[in-house]
One Martini backbone bead per residue (centre of mass of N, CA, C, O) as a GRO file, in nm:
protein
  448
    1UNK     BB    1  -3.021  -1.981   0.134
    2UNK     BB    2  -2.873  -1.696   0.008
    3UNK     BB    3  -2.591  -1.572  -0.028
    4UNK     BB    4  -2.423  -1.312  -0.029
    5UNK     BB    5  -2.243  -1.069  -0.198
    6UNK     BB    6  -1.928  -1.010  -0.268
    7UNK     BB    7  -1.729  -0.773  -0.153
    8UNK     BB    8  -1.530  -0.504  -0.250
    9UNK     BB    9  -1.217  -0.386  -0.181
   10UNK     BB   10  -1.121  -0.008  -0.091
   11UNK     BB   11  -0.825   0.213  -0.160
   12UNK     BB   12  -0.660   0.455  -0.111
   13UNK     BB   13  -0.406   0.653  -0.270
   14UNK     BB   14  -0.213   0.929  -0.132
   15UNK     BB   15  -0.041   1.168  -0.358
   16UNK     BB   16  -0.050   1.433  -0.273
   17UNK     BB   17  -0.165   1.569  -0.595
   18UNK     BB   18  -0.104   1.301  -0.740
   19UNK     BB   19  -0.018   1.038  -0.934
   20UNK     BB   20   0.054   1.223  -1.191
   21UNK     BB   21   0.338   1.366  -1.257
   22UNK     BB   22   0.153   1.634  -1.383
   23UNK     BB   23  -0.059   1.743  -1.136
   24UNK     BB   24   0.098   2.013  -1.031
   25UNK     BB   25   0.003   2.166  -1.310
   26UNK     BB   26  -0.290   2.185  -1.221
   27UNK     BB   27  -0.500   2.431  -1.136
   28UNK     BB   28  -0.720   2.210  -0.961
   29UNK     BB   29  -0.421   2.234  -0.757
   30UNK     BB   30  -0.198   2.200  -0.428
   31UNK     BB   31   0.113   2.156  -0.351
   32UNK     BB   32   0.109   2.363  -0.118
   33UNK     BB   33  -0.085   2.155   0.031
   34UNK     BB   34   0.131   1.875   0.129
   35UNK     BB   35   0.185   1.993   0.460
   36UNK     BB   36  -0.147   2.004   0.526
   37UNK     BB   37  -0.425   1.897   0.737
   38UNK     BB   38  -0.649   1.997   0.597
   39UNK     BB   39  -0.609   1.837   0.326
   40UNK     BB   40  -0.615   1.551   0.435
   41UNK     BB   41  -0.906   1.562   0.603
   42UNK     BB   42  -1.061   1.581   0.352
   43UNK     BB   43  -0.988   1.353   0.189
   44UNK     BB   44  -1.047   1.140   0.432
   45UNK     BB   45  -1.368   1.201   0.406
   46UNK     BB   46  -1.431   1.156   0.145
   47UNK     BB   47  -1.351   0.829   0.185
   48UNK     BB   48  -1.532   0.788   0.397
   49UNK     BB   49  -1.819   0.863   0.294
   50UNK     BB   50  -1.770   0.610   0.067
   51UNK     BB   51  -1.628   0.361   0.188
   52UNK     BB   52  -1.365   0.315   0.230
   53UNK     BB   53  -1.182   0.104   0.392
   54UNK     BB   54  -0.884   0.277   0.288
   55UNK     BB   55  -0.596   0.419   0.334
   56UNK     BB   56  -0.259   0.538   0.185
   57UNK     BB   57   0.066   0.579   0.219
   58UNK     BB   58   0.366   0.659   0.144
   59UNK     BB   59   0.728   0.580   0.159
   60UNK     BB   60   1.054   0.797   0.104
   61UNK     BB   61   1.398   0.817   0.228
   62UNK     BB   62   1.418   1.030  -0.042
   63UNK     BB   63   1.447   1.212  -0.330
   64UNK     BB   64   1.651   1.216  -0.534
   65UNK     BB   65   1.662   1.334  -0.892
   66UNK     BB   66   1.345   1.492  -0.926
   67UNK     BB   67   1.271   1.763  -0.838
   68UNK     BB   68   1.255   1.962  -1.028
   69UNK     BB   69   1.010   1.812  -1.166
   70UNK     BB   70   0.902   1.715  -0.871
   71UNK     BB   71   0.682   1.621  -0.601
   72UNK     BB   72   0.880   1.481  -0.295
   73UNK     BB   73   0.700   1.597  -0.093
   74UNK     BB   74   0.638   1.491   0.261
   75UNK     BB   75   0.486   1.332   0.540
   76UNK     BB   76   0.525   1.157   0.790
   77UNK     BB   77   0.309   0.894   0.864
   78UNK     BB   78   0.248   0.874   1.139
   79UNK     BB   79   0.187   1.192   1.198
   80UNK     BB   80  -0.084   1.193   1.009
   81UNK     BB   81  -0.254   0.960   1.085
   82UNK     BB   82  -0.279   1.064   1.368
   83UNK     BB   83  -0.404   1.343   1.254
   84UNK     BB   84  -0.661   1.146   1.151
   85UNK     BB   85  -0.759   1.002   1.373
   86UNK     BB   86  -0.932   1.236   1.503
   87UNK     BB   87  -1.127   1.297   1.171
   88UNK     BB   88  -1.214   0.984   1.219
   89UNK     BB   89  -1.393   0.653   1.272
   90UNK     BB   90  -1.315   0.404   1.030
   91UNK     BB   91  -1.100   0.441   0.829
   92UNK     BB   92  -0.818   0.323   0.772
   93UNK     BB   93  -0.442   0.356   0.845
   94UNK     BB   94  -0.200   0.279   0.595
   95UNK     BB   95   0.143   0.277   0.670
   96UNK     BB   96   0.487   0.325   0.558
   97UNK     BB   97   0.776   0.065   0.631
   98UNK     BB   98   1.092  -0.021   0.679
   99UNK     BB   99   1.301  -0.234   0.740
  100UNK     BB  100   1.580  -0.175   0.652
  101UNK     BB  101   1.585   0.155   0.840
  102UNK     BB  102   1.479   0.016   1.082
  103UNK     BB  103   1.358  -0.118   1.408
  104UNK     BB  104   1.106  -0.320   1.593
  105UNK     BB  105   1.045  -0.161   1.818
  106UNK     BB  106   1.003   0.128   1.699
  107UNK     BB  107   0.740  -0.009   1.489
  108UNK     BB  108   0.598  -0.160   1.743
  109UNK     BB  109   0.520   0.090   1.878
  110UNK     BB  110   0.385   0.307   1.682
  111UNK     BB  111   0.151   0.098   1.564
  112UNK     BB  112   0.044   0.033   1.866
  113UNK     BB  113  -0.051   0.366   1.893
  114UNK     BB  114  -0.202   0.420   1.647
  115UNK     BB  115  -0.448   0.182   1.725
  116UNK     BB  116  -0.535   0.341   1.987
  117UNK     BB  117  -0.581   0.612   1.870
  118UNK     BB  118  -0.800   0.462   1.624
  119UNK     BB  119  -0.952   0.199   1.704
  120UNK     BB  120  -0.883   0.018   1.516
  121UNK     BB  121  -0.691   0.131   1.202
  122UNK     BB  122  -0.404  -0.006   1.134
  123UNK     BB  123  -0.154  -0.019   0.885
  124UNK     BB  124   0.127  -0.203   0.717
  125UNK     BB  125   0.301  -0.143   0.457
  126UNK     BB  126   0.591  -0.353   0.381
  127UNK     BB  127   0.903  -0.261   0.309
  128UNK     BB  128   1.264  -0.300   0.190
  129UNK     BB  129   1.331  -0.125  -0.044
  130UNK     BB  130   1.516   0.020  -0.324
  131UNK     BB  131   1.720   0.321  -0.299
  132UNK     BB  132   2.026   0.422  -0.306
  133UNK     BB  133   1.974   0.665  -0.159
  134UNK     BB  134   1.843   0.537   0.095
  135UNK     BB  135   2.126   0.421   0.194
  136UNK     BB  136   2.279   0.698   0.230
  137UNK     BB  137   2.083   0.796   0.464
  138UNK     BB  138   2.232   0.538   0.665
  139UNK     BB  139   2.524   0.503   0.615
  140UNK     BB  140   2.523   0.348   0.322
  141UNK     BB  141   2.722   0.255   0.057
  142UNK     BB  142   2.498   0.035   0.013
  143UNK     BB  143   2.287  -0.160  -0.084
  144UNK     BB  144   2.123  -0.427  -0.011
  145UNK     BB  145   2.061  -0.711  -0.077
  146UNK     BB  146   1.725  -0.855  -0.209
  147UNK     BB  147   1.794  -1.133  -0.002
  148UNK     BB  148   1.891  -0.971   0.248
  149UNK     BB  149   1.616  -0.840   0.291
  150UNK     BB  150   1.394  -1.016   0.327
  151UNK     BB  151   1.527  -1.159   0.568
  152UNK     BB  152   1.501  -0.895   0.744
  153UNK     BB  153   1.188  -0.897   0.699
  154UNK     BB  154   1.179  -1.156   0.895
  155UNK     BB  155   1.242  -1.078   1.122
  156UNK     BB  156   1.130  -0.802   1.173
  157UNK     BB  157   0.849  -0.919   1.202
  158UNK     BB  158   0.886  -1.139   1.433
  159UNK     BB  159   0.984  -0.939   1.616
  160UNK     BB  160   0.706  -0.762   1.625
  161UNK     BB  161   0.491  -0.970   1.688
  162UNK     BB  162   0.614  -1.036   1.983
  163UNK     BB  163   0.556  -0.780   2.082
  164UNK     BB  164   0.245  -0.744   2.049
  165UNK     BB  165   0.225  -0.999   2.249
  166UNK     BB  166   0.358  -0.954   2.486
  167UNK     BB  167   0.090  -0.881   2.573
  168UNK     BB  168  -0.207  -0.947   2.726
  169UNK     BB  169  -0.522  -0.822   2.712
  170UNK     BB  170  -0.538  -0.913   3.069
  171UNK     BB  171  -0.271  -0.774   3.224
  172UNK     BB  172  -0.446  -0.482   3.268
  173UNK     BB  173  -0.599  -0.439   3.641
  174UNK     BB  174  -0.655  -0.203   3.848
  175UNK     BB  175  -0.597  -0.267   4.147
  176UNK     BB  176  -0.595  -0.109   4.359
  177UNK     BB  177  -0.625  -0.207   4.651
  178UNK     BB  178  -0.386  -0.365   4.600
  179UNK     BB  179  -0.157  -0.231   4.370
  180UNK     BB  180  -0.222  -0.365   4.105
  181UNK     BB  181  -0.187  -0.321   3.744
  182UNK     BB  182  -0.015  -0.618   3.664
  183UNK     BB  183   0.002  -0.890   3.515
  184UNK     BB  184   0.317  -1.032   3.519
  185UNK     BB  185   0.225  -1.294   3.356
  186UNK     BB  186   0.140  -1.132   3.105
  187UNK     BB  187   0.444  -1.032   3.068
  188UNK     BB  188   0.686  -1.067   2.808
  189UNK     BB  189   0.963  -1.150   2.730
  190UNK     BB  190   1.135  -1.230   2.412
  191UNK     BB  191   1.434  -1.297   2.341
  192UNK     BB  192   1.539  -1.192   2.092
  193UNK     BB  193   1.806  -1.407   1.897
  194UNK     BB  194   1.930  -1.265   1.574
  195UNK     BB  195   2.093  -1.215   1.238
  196UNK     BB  196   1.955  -0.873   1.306
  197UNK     BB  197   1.812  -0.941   1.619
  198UNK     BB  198   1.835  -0.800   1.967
  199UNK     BB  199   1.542  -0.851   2.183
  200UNK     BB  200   1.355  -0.834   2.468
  201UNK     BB  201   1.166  -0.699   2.614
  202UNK     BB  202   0.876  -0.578   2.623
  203UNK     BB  203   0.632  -0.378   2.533
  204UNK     BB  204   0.541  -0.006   2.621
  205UNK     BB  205   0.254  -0.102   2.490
  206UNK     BB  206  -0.033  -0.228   2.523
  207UNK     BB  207  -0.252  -0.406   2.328
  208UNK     BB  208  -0.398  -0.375   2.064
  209UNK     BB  209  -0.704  -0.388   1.928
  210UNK     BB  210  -0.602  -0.580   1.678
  211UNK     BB  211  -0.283  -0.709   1.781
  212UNK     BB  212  -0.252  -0.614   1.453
  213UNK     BB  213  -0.173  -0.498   1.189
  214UNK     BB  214  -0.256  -0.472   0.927
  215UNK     BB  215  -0.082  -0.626   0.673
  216UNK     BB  216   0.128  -0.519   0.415
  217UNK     BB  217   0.217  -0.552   0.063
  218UNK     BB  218   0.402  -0.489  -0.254
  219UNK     BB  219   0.549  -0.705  -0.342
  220UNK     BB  220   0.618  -0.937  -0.667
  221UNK     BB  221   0.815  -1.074  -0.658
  222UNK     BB  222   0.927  -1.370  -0.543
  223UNK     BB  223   1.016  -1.286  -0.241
  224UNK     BB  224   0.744  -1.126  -0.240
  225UNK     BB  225   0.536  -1.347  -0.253
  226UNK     BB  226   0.624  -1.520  -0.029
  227UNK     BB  227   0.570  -1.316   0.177
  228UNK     BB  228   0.281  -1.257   0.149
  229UNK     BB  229   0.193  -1.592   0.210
  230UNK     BB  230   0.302  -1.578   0.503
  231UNK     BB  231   0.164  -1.243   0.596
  232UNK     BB  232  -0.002  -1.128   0.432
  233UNK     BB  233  -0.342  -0.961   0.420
  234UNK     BB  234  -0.211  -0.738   0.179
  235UNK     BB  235  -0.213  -0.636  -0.154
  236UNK     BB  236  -0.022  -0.413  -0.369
  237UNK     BB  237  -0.070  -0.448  -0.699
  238UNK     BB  238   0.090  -0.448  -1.044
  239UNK     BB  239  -0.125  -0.497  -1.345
  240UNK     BB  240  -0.232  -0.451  -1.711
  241UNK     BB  241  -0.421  -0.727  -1.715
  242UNK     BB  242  -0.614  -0.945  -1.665
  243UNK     BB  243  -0.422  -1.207  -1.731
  244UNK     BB  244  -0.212  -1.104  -1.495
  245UNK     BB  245  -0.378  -1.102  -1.256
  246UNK     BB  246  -0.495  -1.368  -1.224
  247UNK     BB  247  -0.186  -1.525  -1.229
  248UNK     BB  248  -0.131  -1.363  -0.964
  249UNK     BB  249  -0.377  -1.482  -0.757
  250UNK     BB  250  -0.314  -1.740  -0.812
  251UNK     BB  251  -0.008  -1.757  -0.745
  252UNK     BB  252  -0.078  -1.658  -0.428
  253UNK     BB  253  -0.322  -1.816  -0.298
  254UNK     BB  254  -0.150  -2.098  -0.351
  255UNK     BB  255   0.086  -2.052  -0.139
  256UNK     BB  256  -0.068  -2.024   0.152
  257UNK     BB  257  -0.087  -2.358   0.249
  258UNK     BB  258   0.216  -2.363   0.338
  259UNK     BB  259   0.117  -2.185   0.604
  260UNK     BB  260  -0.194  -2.260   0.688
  261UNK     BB  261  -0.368  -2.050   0.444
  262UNK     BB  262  -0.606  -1.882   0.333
  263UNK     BB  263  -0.778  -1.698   0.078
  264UNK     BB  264  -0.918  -1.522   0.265
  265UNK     BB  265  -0.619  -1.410   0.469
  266UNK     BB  266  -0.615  -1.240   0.139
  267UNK     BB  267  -0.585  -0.902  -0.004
  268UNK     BB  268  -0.605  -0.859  -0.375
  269UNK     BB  269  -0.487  -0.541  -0.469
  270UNK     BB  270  -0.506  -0.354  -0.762
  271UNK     BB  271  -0.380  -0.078  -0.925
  272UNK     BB  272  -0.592   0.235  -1.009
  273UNK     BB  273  -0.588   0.499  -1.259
  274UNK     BB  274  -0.878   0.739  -1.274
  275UNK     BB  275  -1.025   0.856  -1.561
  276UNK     BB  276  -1.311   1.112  -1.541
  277UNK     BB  277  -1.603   1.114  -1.734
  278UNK     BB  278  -1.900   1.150  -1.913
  279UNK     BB  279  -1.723   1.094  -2.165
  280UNK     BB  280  -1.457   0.916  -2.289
  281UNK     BB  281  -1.321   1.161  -2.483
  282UNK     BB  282  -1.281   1.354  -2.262
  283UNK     BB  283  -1.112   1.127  -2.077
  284UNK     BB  284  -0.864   1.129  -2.313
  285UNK     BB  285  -0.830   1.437  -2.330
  286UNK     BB  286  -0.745   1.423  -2.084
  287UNK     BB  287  -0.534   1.267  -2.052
  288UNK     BB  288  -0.341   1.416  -2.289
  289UNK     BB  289  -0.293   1.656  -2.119
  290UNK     BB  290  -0.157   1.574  -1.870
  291UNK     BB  291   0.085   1.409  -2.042
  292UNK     BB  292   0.141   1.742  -2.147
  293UNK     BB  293   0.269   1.816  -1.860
  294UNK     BB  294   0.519   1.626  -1.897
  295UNK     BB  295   0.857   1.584  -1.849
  296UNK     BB  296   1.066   1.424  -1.991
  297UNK     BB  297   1.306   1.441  -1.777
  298UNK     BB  298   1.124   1.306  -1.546
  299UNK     BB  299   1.053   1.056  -1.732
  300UNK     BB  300   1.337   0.943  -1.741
  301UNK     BB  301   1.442   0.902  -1.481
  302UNK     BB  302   1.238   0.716  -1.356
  303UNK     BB  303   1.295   0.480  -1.567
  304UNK     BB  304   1.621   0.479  -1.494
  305UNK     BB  305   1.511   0.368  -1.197
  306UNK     BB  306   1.383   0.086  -1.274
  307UNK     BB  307   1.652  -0.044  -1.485
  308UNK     BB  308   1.918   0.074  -1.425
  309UNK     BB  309   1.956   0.263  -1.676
  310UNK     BB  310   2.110   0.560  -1.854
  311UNK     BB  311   1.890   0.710  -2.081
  312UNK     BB  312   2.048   1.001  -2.196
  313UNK     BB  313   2.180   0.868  -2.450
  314UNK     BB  314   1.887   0.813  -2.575
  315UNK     BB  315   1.641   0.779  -2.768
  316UNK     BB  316   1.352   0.840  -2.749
  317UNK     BB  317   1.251   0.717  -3.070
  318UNK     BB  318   1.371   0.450  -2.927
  319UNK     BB  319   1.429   0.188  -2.793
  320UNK     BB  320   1.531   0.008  -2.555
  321UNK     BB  321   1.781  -0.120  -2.433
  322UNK     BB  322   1.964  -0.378  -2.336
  323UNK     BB  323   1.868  -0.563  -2.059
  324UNK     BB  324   1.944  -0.715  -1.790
  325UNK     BB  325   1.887  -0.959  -1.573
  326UNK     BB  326   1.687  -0.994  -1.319
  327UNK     BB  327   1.904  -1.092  -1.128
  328UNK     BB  328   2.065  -0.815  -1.136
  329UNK     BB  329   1.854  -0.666  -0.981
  330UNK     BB  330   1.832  -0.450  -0.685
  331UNK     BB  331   1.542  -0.332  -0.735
  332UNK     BB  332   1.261  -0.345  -0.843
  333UNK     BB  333   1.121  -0.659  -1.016
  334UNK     BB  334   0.852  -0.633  -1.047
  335UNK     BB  335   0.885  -0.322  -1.214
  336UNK     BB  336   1.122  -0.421  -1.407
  337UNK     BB  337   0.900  -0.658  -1.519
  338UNK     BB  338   0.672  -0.469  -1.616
  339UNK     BB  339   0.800  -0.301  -1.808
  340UNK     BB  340   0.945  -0.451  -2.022
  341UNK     BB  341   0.709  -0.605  -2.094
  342UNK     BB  342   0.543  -0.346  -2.192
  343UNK     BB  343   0.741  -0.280  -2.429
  344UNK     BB  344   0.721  -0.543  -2.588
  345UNK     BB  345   0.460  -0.591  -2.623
  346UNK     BB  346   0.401  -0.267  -2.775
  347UNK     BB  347   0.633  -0.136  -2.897
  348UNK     BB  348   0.806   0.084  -2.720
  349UNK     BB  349   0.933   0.364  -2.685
  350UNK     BB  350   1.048   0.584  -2.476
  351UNK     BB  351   0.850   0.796  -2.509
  352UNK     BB  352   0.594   0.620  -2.478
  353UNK     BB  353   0.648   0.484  -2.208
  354UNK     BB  354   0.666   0.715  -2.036
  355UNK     BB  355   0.360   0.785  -2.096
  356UNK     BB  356   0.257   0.494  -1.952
  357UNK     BB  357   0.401   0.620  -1.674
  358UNK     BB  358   0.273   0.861  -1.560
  359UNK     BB  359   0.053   0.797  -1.382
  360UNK     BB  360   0.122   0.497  -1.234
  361UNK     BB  361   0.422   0.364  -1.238
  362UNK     BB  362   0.243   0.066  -1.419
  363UNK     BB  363  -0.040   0.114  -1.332
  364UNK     BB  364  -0.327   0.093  -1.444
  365UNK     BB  365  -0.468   0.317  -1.665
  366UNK     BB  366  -0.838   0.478  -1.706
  367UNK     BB  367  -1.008   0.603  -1.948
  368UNK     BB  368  -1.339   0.720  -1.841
  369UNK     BB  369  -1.627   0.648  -1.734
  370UNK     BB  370  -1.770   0.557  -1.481
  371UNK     BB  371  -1.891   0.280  -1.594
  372UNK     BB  372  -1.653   0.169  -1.695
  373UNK     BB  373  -1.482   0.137  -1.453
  374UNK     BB  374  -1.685  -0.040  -1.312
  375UNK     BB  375  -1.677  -0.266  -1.513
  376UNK     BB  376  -1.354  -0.291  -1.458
  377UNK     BB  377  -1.388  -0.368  -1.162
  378UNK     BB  378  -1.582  -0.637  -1.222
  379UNK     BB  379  -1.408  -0.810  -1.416
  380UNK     BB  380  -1.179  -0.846  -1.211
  381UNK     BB  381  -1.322  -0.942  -0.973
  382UNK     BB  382  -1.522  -1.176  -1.121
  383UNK     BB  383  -1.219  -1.302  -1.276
  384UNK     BB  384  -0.992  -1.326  -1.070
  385UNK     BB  385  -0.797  -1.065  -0.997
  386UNK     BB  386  -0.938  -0.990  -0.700
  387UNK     BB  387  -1.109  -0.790  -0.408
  388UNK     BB  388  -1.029  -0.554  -0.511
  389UNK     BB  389  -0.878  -0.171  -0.503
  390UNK     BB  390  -0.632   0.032  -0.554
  391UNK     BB  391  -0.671   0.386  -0.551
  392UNK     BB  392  -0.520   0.632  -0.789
  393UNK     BB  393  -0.542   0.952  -0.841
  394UNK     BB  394  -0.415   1.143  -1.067
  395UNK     BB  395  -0.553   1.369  -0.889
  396UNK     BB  396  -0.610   1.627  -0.636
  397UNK     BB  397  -0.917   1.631  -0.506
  398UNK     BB  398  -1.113   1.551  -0.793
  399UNK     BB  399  -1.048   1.259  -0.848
  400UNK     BB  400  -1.165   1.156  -0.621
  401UNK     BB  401  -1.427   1.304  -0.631
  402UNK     BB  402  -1.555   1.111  -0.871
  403UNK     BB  403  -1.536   0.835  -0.742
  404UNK     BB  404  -1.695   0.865  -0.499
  405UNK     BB  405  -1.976   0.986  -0.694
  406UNK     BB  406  -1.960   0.782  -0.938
  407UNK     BB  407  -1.832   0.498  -0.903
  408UNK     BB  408  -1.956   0.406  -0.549
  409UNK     BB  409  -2.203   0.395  -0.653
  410UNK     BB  410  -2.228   0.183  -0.896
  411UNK     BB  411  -2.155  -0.028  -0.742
  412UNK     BB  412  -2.386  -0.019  -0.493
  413UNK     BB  413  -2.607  -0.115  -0.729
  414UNK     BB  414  -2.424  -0.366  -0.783
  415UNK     BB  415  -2.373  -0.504  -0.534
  416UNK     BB  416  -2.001  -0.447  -0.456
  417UNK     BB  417  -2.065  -0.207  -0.226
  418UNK     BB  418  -2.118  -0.070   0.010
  419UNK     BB  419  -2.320   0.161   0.251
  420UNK     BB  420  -2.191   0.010   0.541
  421UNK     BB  421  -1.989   0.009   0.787
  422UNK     BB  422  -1.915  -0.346   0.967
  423UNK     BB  423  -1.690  -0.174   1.134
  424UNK     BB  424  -1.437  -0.015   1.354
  425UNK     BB  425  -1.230  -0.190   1.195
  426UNK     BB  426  -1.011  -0.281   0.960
  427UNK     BB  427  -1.034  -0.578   0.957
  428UNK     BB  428  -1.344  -0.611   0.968
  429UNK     BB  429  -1.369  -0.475   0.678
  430UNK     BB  430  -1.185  -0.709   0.575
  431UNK     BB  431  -1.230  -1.000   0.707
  432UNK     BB  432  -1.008  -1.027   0.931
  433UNK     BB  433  -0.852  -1.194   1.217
  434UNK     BB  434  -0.783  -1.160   1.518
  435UNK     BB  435  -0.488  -1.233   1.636
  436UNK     BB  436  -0.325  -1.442   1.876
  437UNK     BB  437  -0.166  -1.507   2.138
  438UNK     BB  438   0.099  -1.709   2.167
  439UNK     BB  439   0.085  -1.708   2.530
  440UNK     BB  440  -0.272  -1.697   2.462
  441UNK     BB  441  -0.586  -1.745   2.482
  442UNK     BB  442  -0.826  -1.700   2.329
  443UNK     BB  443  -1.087  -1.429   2.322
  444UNK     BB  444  -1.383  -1.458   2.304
  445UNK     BB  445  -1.492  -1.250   2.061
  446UNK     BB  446  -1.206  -1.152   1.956
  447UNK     BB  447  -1.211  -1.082   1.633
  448UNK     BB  448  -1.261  -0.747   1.556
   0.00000   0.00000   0.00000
């Protein structure tokens, strides 16, 4: 009997009103509808009727310095997503959440929270955090450096992953007659005392749904590939190359084995930004408006914040200035190493850099048809470079509904996406097995 064939993994990233740095500038689009709830529920419906596995928000903890030209206002993402949850049913929800500027108690109180109120559907999205400005507004005079941030990123995923294990899931017994609630031999204290934290417990909210949220991770760095070997059940990921992602695939895969972890208990999703049109030609002139409705001095600033030097004294049409190497960069080392790589690579002026990083500010984006979008999903798909793609619309809500409509089918068609979602919870439909309780053995049959 042959196996079926196995189906790619679908996340949308939600960003205000699009990817493209000049998306709010597209008279089809709504800035002012960027703290509007009613904007976000549309949004997530046309994702779920599509059956994407998962949404995702992103989250920074400061404006930085493009606000003039850039559209940096956002809703925190607990409390959006807290009321998604209440007006879908399936669809997964993401959000980012720093280790670096929270504590492990607040963050897995509020996790644990998020999954009762969606019936097993949250995700957190791990991030160690990157900018200088956010560290700032946290009374810190400078960022922490980028492995002492790790480190507290491993501390405090460890006492979270603690906390929610705190509860086993038959600990609460509501036996009236005794009047006993809970079974407090099933609660447990976890008295960590470590390097960055110091916590008794056990946690306020009793055991969640999936166990815990599944974990995902964003870093690509050396520090962030070993963290999500270690950790992460996904991973979202920029790479501009089908041989960039293989050899990212096959080097996060291959370190899973020293942590004892299997290659499925992993997926990785690379970010695509795609311009979708009926001829290629149209999708081209589409990507070309966009472009032109960006302002340089806000993608010099962008770029000057990834690379860490202040580029507004260099010509737009000379190439980028000399810059320092990769150890001594303290913000993101993976976009920092993908950028530079990039300008090399195609031998780019920083005007033309700006431009090739307005959609996705790094992640690849392609211009074409709804079939070739699908053909480039299927062949990095197939050829070892994926698991399925974080989908990044340049503009919403247009750009998401021509995906969910034209792109969507086209998979199903080709037999590499579902056409009905496989479980009630975000685990289930990643096909991930729900953790186990430190504590306590497994409950048979509690797998998703």
């Amino acid at each position: 009997m042959s196996q079926p064939r196995k189906k790619l993994h679908l996340n949308v990233f939600l960003m205000n009103v699009g990817h493209h740095e000049a998306a709010w500038r597209r008279k089809d689009t709504s800035p002012q509808h960027a703290t509007d709830i009613r904007y976000f529920t549309r949004l997530a419906q046309i994702a779920e009727n599509a059956k994407f596995d998962s949404l995702f928000l992103a989250d920074v903890l400061s404006v930085g310095k493009n606000i003039r030209h850039g559209s940096h206002v956002g809703l925190e993402p607990f409390t959006l997503l807290s009321a998604l949850a209440a007006v879908t049913e399936h669809i997964g929800l993401i959000g980012t959440v720093s280790t670096t500027f929270n504590e492990p108690f607040h963050v897995a109180r509020k996790f644990a929270s998020l999954d009762h109120i969606s019936s097993g559907r949250a995700g957190w999205n791990i991030v160690t955090s990157a900018s200088e400005f956010e560290a700032a507004n946290f009374s810190q005079e400078e960022h922490l450096q980028h492995a002492k941030r790790y480190e507290r990123a491993r501390e405090f995923l460890d006492v979270a992953t603690k906390l929610w294990d705190s509860w086993q899931d038959d600990a609460i017994v509501f036996d009236r007659e005794s009047g006993i609630f809970a079974d407090d031999s099933k609660v447990t204290a976890i008295n960590h005392a470590g390097a960055y934290f110091n916590v008794n417990g056990p946690l306020n909210v009793p055991r969640a749904p999936q166990g815990y949220p599944v974990l995902v991770q964003a870093g690509s760095s050396e520090d962030g590939k070993e963290f999500a070997a270690q950790y992460a059940e996904a991973i979202f990921t920029a790479q501009q190359t089908l041989a960039e992602g293989q050899q990212f695939y096959a080097d996060v895969k291959g370190r899973l084995a020293k942590y004892g972890r299997d290659p499925d208990q992993i997926k990785i999703l690379p970010g695509i930004c795609p311009i979708i049109a009926p001829t290629e030609s149209e999708a081209k002139e589409k990507e070309q408006e966009l472009n032109e409705l960006t302002v340089p001095a806000y993608g010099l600033n962008q770029l000057s914040g990834i690379i860490g030097i202040d580029l507004s004294s260099y010509p737009l049409d000379g190439p980028l200035p000399e810059l320092p190497p990769l150890n001594e960069i303290n913000g993101n080392k993976s976009r920092y190493q993908l950028v530079t790589d990039l300008a090399a690579r195609e031998h780019l002026t920083i005007r033309q850099l700006i431009s090739k990083l307005a959609g996705g500010r790094g992640h690849r984006v392609f211009a074409g048809t709804a079939i070739q979008v699908a053909d480039q999903l299927e062949e990095w798909f197939t050829q070892g470079a994926s698991d399925g793609f974080n989908v990044m619309p340049p503009y919403l809500p247009a750009g998401l509904e021509d995906f969910a409509q034209l792109v969507v089918p086209e998979l199903q068609r080709r037999g590499l996406f579902r056409t009905e979602y496989e479980s009630r919870t975000l685990r289930g439909n990643y096909g991930l097995a729900r953790p186990s309780n430190r504590w306590a053995a497994p409950i048979v049959g509690a797998t998703r």
